[in-house]
MIRO-612028 format. One record per residue (C-alpha): x, y, z; residue number from 1; residue in three letters. Coordinates in steps of 0.1 Angstrom, whole numbers. Layout:
N
(nulo (X Y Z) NUM 'ALA')
...
//
This chain:
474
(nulo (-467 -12 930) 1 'UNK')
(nulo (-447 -28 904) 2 'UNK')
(nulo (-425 -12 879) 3 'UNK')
(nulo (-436 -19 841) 4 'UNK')
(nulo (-406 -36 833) 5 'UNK')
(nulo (-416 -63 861) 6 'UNK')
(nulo (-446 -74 837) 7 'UNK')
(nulo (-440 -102 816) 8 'UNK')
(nulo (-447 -91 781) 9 'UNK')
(nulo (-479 -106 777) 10 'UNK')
(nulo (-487 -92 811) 11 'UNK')
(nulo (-478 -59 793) 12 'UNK')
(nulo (-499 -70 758) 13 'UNK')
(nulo (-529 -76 780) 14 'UNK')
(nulo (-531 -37 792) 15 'UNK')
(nulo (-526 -25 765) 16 'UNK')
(nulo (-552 -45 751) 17 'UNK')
(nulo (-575 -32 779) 18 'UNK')
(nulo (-568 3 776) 19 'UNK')
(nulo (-544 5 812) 20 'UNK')
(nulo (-520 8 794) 21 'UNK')
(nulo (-503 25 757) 22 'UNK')
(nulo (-475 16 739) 23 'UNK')
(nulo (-466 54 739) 24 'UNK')
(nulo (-459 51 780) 25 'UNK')
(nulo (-444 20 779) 26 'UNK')
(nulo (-418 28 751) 27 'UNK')
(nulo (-412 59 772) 28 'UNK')
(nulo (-408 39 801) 29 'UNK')
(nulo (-380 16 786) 30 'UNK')
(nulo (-363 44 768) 31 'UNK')
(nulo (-357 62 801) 32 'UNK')
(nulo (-347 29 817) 33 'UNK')
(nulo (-323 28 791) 34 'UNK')
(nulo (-311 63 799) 35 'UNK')
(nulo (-307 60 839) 36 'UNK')
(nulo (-291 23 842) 37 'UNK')
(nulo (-254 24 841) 38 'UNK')
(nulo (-236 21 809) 39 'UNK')
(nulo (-225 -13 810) 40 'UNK')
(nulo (-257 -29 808) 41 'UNK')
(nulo (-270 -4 780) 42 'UNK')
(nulo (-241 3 758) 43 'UNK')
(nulo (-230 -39 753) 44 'UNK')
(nulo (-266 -48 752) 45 'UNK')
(nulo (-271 -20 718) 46 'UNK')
(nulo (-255 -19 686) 47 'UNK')
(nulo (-278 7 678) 48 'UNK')
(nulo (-306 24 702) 49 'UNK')
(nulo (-330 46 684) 50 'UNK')
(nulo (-359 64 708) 51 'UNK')
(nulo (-372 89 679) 52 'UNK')
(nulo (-380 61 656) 53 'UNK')
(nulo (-391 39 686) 54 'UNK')
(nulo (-415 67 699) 55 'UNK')
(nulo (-431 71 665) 56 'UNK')
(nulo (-435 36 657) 57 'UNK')
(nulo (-452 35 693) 58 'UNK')
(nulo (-474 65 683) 59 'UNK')
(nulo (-486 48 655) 60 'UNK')
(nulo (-492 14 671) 61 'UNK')
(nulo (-511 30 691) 62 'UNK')
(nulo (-530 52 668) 63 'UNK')
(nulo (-545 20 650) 64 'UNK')
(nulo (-547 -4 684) 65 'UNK')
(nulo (-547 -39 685) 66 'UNK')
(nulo (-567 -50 651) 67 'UNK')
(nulo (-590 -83 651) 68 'UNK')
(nulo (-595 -115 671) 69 'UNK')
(nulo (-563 -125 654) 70 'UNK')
(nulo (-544 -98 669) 71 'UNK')
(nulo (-506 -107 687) 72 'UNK')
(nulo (-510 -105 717) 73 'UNK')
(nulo (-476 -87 721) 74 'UNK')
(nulo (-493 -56 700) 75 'UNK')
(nulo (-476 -24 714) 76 'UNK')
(nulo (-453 -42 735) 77 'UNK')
(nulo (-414 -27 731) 78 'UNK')
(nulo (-384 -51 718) 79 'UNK')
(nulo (-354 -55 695) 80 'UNK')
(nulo (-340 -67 666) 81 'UNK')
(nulo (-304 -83 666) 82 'UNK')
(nulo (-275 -65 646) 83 'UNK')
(nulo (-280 -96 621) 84 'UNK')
(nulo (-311 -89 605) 85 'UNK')
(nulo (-320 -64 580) 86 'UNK')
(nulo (-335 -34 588) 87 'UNK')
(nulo (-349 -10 566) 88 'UNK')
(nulo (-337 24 572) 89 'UNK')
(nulo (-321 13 603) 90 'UNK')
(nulo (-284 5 605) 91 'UNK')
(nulo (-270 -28 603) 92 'UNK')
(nulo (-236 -39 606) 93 'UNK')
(nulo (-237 -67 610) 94 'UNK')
(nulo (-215 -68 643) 95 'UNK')
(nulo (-187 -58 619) 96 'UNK')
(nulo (-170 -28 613) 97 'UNK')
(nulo (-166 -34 574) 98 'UNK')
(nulo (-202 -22 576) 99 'UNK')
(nulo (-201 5 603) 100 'UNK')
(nulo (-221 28 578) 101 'UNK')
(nulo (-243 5 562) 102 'UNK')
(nulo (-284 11 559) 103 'UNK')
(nulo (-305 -17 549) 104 'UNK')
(nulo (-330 -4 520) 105 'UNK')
(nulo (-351 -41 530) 106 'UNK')
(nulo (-360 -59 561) 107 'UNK')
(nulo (-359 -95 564) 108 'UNK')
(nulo (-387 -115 573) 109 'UNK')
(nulo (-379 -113 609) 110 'UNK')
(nulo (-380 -78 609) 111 'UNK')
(nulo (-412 -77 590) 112 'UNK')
(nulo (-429 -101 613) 113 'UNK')
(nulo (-423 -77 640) 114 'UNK')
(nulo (-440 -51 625) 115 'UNK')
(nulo (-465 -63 611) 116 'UNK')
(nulo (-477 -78 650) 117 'UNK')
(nulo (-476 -45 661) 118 'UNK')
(nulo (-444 -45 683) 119 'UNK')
(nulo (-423 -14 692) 120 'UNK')
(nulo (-383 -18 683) 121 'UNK')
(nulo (-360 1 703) 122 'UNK')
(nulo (-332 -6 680) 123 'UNK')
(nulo (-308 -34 669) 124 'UNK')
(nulo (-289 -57 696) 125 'UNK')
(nulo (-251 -63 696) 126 'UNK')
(nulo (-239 -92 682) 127 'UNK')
(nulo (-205 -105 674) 128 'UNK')
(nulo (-190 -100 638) 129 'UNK')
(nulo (-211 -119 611) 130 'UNK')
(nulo (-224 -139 648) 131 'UNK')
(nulo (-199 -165 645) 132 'UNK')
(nulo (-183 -168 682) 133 'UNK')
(nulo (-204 -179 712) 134 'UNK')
(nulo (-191 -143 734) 135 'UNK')
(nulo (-203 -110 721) 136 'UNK')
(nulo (-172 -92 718) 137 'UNK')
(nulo (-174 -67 687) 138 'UNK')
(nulo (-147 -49 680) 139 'UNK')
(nulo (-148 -11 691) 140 'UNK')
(nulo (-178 -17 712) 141 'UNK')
(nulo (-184 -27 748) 142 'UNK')
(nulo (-191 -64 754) 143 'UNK')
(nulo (-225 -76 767) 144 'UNK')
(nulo (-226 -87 795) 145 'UNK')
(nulo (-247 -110 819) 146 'UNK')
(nulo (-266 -86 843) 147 'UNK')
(nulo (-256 -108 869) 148 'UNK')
(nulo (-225 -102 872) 149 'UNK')
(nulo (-211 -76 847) 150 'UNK')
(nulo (-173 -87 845) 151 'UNK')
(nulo (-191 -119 830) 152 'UNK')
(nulo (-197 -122 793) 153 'UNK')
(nulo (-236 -126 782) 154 'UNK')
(nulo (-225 -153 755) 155 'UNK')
(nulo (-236 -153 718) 156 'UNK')
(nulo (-238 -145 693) 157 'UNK')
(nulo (-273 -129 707) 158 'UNK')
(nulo (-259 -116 737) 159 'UNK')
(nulo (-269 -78 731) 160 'UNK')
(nulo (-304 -91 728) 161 'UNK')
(nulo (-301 -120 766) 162 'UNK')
(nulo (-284 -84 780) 163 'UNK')
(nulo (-314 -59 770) 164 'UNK')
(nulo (-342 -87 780) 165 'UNK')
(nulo (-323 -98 816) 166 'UNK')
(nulo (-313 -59 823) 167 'UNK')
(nulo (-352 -50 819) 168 'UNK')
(nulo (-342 -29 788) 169 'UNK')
(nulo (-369 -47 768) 170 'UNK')
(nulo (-395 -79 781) 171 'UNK')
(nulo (-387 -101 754) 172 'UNK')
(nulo (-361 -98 723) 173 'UNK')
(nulo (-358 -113 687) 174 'UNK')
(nulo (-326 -138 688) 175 'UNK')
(nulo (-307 -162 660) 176 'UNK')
(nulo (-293 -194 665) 177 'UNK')
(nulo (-266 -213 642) 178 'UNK')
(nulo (-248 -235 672) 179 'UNK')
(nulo (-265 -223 701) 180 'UNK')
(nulo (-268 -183 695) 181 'UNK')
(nulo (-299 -183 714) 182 'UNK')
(nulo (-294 -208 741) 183 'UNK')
(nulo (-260 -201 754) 184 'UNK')
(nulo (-268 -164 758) 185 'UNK')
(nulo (-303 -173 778) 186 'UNK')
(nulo (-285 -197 801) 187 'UNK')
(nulo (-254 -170 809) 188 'UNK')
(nulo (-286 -144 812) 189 'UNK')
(nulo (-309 -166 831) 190 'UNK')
(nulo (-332 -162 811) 191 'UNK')
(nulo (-357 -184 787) 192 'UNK')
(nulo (-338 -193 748) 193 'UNK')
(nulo (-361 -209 723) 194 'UNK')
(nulo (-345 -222 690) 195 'UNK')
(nulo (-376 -239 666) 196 'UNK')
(nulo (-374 -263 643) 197 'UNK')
(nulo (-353 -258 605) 198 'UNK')
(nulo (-376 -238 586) 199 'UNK')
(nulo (-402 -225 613) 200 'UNK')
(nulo (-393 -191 602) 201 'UNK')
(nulo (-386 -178 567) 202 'UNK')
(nulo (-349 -164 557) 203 'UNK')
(nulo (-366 -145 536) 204 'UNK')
(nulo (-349 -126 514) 205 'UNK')
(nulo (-312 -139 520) 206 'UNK')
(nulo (-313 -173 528) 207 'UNK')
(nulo (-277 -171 539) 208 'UNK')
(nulo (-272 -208 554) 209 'UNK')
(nulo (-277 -233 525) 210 'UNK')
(nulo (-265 -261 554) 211 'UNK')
(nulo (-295 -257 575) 212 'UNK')
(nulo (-283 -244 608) 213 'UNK')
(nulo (-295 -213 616) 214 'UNK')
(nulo (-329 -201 633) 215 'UNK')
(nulo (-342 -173 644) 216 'UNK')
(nulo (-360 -177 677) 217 'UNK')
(nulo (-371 -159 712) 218 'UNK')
(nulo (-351 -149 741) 219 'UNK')
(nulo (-375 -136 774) 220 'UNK')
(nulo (-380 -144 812) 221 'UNK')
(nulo (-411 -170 807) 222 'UNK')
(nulo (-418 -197 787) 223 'UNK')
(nulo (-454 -181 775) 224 'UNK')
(nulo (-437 -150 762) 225 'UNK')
(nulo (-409 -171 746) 226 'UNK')
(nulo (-439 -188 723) 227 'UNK')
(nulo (-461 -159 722) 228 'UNK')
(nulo (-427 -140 702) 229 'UNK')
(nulo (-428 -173 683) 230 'UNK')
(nulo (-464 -169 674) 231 'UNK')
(nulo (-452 -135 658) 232 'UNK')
(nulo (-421 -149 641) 233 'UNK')
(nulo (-433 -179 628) 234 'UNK')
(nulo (-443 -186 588) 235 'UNK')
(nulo (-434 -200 556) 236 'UNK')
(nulo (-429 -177 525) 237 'UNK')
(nulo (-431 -192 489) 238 'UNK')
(nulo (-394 -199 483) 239 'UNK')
(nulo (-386 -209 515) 240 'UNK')
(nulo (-361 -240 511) 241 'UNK')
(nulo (-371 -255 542) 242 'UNK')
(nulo (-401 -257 558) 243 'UNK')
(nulo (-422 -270 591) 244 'UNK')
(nulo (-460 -280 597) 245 'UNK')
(nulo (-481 -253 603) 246 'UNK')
(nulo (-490 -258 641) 247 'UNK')
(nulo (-524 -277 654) 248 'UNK')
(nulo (-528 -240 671) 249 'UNK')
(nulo (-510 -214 686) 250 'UNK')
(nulo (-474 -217 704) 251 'UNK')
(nulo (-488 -197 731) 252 'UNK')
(nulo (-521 -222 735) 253 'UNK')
(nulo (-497 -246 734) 254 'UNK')
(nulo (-473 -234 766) 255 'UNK')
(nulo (-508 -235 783) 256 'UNK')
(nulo (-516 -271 782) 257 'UNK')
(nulo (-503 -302 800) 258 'UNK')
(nulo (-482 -321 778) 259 'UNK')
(nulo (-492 -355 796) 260 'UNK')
(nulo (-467 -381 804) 261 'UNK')
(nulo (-435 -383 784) 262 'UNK')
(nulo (-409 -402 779) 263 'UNK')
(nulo (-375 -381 782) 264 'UNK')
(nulo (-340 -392 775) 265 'UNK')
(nulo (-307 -377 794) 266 'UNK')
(nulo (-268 -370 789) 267 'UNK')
(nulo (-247 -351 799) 268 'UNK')
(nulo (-218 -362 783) 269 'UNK')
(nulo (-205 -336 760) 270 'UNK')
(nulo (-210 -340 721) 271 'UNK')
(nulo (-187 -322 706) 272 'UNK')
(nulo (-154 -313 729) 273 'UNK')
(nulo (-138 -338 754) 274 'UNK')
(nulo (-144 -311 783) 275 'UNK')
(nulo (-147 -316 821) 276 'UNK')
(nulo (-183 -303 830) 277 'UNK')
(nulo (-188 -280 862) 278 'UNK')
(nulo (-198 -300 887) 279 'UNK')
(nulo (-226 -271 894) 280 'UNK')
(nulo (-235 -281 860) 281 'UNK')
(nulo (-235 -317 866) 282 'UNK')
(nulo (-252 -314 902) 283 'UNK')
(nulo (-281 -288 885) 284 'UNK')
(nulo (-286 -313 855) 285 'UNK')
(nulo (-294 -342 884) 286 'UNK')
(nulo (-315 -320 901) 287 'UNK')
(nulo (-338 -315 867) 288 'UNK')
(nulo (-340 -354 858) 289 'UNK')
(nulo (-355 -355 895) 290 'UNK')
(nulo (-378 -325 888) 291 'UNK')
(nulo (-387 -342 853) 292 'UNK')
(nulo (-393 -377 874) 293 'UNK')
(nulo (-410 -359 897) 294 'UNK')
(nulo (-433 -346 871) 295 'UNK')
(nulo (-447 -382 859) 296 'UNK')
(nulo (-421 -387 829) 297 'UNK')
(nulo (-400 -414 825) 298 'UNK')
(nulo (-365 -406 823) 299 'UNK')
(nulo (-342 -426 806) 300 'UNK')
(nulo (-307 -422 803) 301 'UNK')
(nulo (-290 -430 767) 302 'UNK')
(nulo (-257 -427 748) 303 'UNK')
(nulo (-249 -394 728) 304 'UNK')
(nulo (-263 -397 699) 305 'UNK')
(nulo (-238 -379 676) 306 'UNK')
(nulo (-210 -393 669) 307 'UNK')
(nulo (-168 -376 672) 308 'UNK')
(nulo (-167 -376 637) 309 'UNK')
(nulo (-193 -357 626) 310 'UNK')
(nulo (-178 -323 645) 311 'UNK')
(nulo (-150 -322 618) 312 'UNK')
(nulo (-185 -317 590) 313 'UNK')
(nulo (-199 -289 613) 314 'UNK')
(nulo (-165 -274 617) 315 'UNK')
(nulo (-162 -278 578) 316 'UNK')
(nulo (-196 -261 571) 317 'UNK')
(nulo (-192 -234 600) 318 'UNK')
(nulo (-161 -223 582) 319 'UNK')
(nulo (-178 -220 548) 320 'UNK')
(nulo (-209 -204 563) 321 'UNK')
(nulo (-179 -174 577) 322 'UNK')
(nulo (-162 -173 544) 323 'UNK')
(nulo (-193 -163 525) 324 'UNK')
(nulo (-192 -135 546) 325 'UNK')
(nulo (-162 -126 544) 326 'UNK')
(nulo (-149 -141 506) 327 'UNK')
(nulo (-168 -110 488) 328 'UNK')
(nulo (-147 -87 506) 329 'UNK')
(nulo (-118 -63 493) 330 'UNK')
(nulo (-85 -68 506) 331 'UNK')
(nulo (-89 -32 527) 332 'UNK')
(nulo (-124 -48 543) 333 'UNK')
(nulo (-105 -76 552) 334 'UNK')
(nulo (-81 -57 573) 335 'UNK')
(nulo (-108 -44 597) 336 'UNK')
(nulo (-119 -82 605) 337 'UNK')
(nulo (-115 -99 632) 338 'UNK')
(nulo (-82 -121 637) 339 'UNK')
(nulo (-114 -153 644) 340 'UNK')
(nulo (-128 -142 615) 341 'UNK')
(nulo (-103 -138 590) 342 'UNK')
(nulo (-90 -174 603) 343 'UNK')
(nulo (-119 -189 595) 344 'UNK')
(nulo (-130 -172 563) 345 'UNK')
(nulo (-95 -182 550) 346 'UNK')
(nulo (-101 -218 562) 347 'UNK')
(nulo (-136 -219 546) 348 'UNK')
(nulo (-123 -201 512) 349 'UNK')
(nulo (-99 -230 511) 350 'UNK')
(nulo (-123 -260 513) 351 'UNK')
(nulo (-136 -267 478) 352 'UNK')
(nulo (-167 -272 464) 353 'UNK')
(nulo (-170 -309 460) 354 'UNK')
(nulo (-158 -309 499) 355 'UNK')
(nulo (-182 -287 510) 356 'UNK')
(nulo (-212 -308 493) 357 'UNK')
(nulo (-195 -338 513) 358 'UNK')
(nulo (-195 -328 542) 359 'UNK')
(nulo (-233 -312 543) 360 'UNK')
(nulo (-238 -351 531) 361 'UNK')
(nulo (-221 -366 561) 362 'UNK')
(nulo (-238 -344 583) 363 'UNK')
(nulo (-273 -348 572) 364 'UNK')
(nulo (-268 -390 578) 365 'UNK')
(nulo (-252 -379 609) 366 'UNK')
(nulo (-281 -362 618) 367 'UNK')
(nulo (-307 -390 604) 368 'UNK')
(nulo (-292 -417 627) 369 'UNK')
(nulo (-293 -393 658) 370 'UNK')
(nulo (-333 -390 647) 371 'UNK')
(nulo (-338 -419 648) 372 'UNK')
(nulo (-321 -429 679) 373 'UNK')
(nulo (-342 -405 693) 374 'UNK')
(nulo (-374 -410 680) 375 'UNK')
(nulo (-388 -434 705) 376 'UNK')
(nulo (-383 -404 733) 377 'UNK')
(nulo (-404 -375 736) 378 'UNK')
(nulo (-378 -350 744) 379 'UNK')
(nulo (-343 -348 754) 380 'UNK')
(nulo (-322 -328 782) 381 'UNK')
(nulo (-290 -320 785) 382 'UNK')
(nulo (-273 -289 798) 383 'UNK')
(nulo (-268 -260 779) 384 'UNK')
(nulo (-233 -249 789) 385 'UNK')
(nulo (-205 -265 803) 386 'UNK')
(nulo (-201 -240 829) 387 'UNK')
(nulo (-212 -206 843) 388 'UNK')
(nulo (-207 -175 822) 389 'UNK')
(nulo (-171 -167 820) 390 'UNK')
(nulo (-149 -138 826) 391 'UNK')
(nulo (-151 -112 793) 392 'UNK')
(nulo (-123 -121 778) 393 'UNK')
(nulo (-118 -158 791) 394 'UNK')
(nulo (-127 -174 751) 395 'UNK')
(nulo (-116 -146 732) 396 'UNK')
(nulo (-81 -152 719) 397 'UNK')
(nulo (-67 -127 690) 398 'UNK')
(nulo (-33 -140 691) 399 'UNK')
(nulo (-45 -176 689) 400 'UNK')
(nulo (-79 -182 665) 401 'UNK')
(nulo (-74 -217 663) 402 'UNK')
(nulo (-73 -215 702) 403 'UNK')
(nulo (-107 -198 703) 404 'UNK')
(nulo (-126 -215 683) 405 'UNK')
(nulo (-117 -249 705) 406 'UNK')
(nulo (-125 -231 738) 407 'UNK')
(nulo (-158 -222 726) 408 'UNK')
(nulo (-164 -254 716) 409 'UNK')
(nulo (-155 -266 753) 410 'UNK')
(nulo (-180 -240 766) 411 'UNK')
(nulo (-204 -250 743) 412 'UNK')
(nulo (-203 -289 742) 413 'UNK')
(nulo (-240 -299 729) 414 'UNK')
(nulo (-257 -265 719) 415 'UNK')
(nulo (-251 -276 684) 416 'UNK')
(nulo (-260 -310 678) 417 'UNK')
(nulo (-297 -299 677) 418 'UNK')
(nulo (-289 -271 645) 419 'UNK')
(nulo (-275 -303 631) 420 'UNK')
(nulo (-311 -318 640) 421 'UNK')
(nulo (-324 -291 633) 422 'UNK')
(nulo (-348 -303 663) 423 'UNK')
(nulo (-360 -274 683) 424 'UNK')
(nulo (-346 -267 716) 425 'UNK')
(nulo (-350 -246 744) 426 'UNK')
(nulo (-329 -235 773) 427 'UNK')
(nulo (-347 -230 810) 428 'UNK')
(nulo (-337 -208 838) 429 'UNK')
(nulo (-337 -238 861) 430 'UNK')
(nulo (-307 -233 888) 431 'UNK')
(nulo (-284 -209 903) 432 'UNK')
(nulo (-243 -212 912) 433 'UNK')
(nulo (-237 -207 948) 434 'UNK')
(nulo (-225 -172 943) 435 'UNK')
(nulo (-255 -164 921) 436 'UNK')
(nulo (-246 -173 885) 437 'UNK')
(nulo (-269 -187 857) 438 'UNK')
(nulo (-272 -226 848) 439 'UNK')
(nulo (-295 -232 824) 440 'UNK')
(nulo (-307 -264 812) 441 'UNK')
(nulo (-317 -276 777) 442 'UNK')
(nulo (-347 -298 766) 443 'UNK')
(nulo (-352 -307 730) 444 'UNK')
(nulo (-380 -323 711) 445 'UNK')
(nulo (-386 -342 677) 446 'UNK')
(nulo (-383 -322 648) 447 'UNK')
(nulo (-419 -300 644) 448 'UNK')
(nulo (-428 -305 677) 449 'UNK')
(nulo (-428 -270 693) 450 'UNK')
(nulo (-461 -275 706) 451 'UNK')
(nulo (-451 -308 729) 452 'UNK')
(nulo (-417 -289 738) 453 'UNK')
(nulo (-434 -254 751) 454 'UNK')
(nulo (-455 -275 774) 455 'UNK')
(nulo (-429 -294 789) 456 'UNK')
(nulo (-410 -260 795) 457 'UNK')
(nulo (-443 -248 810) 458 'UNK')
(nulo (-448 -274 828) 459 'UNK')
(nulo (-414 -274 844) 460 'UNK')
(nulo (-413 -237 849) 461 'UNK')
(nulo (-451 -240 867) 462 'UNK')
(nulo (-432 -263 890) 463 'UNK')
(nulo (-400 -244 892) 464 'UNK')
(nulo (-406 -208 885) 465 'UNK')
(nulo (-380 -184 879) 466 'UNK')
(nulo (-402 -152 867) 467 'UNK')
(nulo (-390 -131 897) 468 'UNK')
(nulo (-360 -144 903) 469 'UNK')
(nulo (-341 -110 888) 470 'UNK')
(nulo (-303 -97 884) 471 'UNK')
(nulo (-292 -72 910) 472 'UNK')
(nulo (-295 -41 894) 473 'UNK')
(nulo (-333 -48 890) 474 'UNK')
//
């Protein structure tokens, strides 16, 4: 018989929905998973695990039951919050030791979502500091890791949350994305990473990124729980300064139809670092145009539709986006930052005003011509990383930030022309290294069209599946 953790979440849902199952036993379950795996996959996959709270939030979930027709149908089902968001009563730092002690008095939107659907957190996911750097690394903490290989790093910045959902530790986990924080993380997991459109999910009550590039999203092992987490997270608040169409239905219906024939374009020629790709990489992202073909689409190979220049705009605005983080700060705060951190908090402090407004300018035409080169396609695939998950330690570069910051870039060549979009992407399972490693590869779709996009992915899982394809340890 199968262990609960083998369930897909809405496998889970669905029992508990039925009365097999309550959320009391399956939090239990999880909690003690937790508690027996080795520390490696546990300790870099936590910022903060909490079983008393989780055990009474699951008592009271499942004290009132799933409510309604309307009900999620995730109601009961254990997950996680990354270090990021706020949450009430729960500490948050933020991946940062400048806030080692600090307790939210509000949750986010995010956070609120989660509750409200009747979900069980188990705590908050490690992240790196303020979720800047595509490894998660924090300082004093264990790094996450990919469950397939634990010397290897589980990417970021929501690499606690790729660890818990690939190690089994929860079915399906809350992610962000602001260049790829979701996707790089799901491909070095092997696992499913969903960024939505700009404005699919309130920022409510921050709204941190006046640019436009960060998400929040779903990380899990199948395409139907990835937009069934969506279904949860997804909303507009009044206030909101951005904003997407409601959807004709729900994310999850959507996963569950065909999407007909498409047309899809292809590159993988990197956007935004002149890198040599694996040629694993190259060789898997061949194999998926055939798959795609293969499928009824036509697929149509076309340039890169963001041009060199506009990476010196989303270096520009990256470096602001750190240095409202860290400009607030006292001198003694700033001492327990990051050397990447400080570097590029100092570097964003330094860009004025005027140069700022500029370069969100630039990279908005930037990212109408690249919409419209792209409107006559469907979708769009490329891969998600330039290789398979590297060494801990193999980006990360304290002596060197400016050194950092470039390597990540060469790891992460097109994760982030789609925040520039602000189209919504998703990275698939869809290949293996011959000694066992990740490759994931990355569709995108027209702006708003999260519907069209989760069928693809269905589609191409339905053909390709990866749902029990697990790490070793499972």
């Amino acid at each position: 018989m199968a262990d609960l953790h083998d369930l897909t979440a809405l496998e889970q849902g669905a029992l508990i929905r039925s009365g097999e199952l309550d959320p009391i036993t399956l939090t239990d379950h999880y909690l003690d998973r937790a508690a027996r795996l080795p520390s490696e996959y546990v300790d870099g996959a936590f910022a903060f695990l909490d079983p008393d709270a989780a055990r009474l939030r699951a008592r009271e979930v499942a004290a009132v039951g799933p409510v309604g027709t309307g009900a999620s149908p995730l109601a009961g089902v254990p997950t996680a919050i990354k270090d990021l968001n706020l949450t009430a009563g729960t500490p948050t730092a933020f991946g940062s030791p400048v806030f080692a002690d600090h307790v939210p008095s509000v949750s986010d939107a995010v956070t609120l979502a989660i509750e409200e659907a009747g979900l069980v957190s188990l705590g908050k996911t490690s992240t790196p500091e303020f979720g800047s750097p595509c490894y998660t690394e924090p300082d004093g903490r264990p790094p996450a890791v990919t469950p397939w290989d634990v010397t290897r790093m589980a990417g970021g910045s929501s690499g606690g949350a790729a660890a818990a959902v690939a190690a089994g530790l929860v079915p399906v986990a809350h992610g962000s994305d602001g260049g790829g924080s979701i996707r790089i993380p799901a491909s070095c997991c092997g696992l499913v990473g969903l960024k939505p459109t700009r404005g699919r999910i309130s920022g409510f009550p921050m709204y941190g990124d006046p640019v436009g590039l960060a998400t929040s999203g779903s990380i899990a092992r199948t395409v139907a729980d990835a937009a069934a987490l969506l279904d949860v997270l997804a909303g507009r608040r009044a206030g909101d300064p951005f904003w997407a169409p409601s959807p004709a239905g729900t994310f999850l219906e959507a996963a569950g139809r065909e999407p007909g024939r498409l047309r899809i374009a292809v590159f993988d020629t990197p956007v935004i670092a002149d890198v040599d790709v694996d040629a694993g990489v190259r060789a898997a992202f061949e194999e998926t145009c055939v798959l795609l073909g293969s499928l009824g689409h036509a697929v149509e190979g076309v340039p890169v539709p963001i041009p060199p220049d506009a990476v010196a705009d989303f270096e520009t605005c990256w470096a602001v986006l750190t240095a409202l983080s860290t400009a607030p700060l006292a001198d003694a705060q700033r001492g327990l930052l990051r050397p990447l951190t400080r570097w590029l908090g100092e570097w964003g402090e330094s860009i004025s005003g005027p140069a700022f407004g500029l370069a969100i300018g630039r990279l908005r035409r930037f990212a109408a011509e690249a919409l419209v080169a792209l409107a006559p396609y469907d979708a769009v695939l490329t891969p998600t990383l330039a290789t398979v998950p590297l060494p801990v330690g193999a980006i990360r570069d304290d002596a060197d930030p400016a050194g950092d910051f470039a390597a990540q870039k060469r790891f992460t060549p097109w994760t982030s022309a789609w925040n520039v979009t602000g189209m919504p992407a998703i990275s698939l399972p869809l290949h293996t290294s011959p000694d066992g490693l990740p490759i994931g590869m990355m569709l995108a779709a027209r702006p708003a069209e999260e519907e069209l996009l989760l069928s693809l992915a269905a589609q191409v899982e339905a053909a390709a599946p990866w749902k029990d394809r697990h790490p070793p340890l499972w």
